[in-house]
N, C-alpha and C positions, 0 to 999 in steps of 0.2 A: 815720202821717199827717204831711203836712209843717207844718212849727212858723209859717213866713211866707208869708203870701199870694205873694211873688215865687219861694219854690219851688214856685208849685204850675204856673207859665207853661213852656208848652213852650218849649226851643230856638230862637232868636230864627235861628237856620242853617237848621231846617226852616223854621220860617213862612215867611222869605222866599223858598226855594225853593219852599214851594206857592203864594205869591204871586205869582213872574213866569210860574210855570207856566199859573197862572190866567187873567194878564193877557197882551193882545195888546201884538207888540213895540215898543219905542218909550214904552210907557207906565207912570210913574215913579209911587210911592207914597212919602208922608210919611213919617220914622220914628214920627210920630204915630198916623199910620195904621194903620203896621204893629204897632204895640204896642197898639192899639187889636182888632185883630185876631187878632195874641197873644192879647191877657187873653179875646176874644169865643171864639177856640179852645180853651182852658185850663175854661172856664167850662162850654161845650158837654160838653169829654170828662169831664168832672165827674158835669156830669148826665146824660149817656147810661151811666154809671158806676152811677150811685148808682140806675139807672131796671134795670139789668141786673142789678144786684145784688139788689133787689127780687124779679124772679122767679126767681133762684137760690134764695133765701130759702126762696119760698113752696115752689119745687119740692126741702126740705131741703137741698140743696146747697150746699157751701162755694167750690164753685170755678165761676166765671163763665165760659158756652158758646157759642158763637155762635149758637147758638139766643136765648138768653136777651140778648146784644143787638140781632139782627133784633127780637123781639119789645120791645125797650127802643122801637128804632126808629119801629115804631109806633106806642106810646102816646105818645111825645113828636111825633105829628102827622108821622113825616115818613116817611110809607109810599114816597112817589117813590125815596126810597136803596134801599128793601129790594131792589128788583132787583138793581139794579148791586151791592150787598155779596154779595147772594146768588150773582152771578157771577162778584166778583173771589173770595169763600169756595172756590168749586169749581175755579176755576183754580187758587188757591193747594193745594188740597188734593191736584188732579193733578201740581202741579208736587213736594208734597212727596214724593208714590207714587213718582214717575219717580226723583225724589235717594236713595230707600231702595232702589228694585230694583236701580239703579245702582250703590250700596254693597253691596248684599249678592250682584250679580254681580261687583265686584271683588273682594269675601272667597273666592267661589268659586274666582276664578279664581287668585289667591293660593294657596287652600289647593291647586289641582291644580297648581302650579308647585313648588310645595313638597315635595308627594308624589313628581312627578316627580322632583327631583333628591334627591328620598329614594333612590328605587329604584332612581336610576341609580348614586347612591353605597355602595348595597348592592351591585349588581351588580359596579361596581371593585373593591369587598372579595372579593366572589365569584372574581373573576377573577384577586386577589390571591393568593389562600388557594389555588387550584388551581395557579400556578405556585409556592407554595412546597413543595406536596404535591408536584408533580410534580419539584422541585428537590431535595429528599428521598430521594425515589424512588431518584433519577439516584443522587445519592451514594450511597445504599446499595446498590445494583447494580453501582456502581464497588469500593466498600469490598469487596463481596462475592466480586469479578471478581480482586482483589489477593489 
């Protein structure tokens, strides 16, 4: 846990970019403001924290799920988010499916690239070994012809 209440404030680089994000353009906020808004965001993920953690708890678990802060989300009165997390959760979750099949059809396609110039590198050997047999061959039937 952190030792001073000032480590516990988000990035003063985020807050302000979810704060012009927020606001329409043209319109300027106090650094008062903005550290007022900090500490109010730092305070929130605290207690949606400590509210998430709760039903981890109760359901034995050590490690907090997004199940268990939709349902933080609720008890702290603010059911209007649970959609939209539940939506930005499934988008995120699709987008993770999509980076994984994508990786492991590059691994595929790697390992048949790989394969490929295995075999073809086998086959030069093959084709190696047959002209030295047959350069053999030749000399001995020359050696033999003498």
């Amino acid at each position: 846990m952190a030792e001073r209440p000032e480590d516990l404030n988000l990035p003063n680089a985020v807050i302000t970019r979810i704060i012009k994000e927020a606001l329409p353009d043209g319109v300027n906020i106090s650094k008062e403001a903005r550290s007022a808004i900090s500490r109010a965001a730092s305070v929130f993920v605290l207690y949606a924290t400590s509210c998430a953690n709760n039903f981890a708890m109760k359901g034995k678990r050590k490690t907090l799920n997004a199940s268990d802060v939709l349902s933080a989300m609720e008890e702290m009165e603010f059911q209007r988010f649970v959609t939209p997390l539940k939506e930005a959760l499934e988008a995120y979750r699709r987008e993770q499916k999509g980076k994984k099949e994508a990786s492991e059809q590059k691994k595929k396609d790697k390992d048949k690239k790989t394969d490929s110039e295995e075999q073809d590198k086998s086959r030069e050997e093959d084709d190696e070994d047959e002209e030295r047999l047959e350069e053999e061959e030749q000399n001995e039937e020359e050696e033999v012809d003498n």
